[in-house]
N, C-alpha and C positions, 0 to 999 in steps of 0.2 A: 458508222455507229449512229442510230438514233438517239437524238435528244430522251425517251423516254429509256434507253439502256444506260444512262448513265448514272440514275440512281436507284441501283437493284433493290435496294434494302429498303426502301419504302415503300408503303404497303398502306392502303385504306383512303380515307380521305388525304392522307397528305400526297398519295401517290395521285388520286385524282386531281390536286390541286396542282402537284408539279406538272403535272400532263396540261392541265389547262392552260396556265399561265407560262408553259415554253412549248407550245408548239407553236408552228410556222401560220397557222392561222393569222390572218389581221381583221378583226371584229371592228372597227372603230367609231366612237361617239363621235362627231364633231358636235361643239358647242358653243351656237353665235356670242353674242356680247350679252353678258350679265350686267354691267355698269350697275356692281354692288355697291351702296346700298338702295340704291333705286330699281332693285331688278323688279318683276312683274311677280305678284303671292302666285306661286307653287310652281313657277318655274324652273326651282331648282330641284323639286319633288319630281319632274316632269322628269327632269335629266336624269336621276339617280332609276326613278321606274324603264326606263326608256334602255339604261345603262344595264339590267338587271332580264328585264324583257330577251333583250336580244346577246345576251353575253357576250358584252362588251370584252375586251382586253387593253382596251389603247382610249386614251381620251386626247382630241385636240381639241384646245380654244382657240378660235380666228380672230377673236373682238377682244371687245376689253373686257377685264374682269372686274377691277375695281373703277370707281366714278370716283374721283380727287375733286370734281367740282365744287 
């Protein structure tokens, strides 16, 4: 049975949105080191457009996210 047979009853966008976000596709952002609140202006614009561009479904961070310095 396909992922997308398992929810007959939806229909429209929620049926597009179950189909997106559970098929077997792997779209994924990676995203270096943010070292918030230091990160670079519109870097994180960058990543959200970037994420949106290429329908993402999966986000990794490799770096840090926050800066404690």
């Amino acid at each position: 049975m396909r992922k997308s047979e398992i929810r007959p009853r939806l229909s429209g966008a929620k049926k597009t949105n179950h189909e997106y976000f559970n098929n077997d596709e792997n779209r994924v952002l990676v995203i270096g080191d943010i070292h918030a609140p230091f990160d670079l202006d519109g870097y994180l614009d960058h990543c959200k457009e970037t994420y949106e561009r290429y329908n993402c479904n999966k986000v990794v961070f490799i770096g840090d996210v926050i800066d404690n310095h």
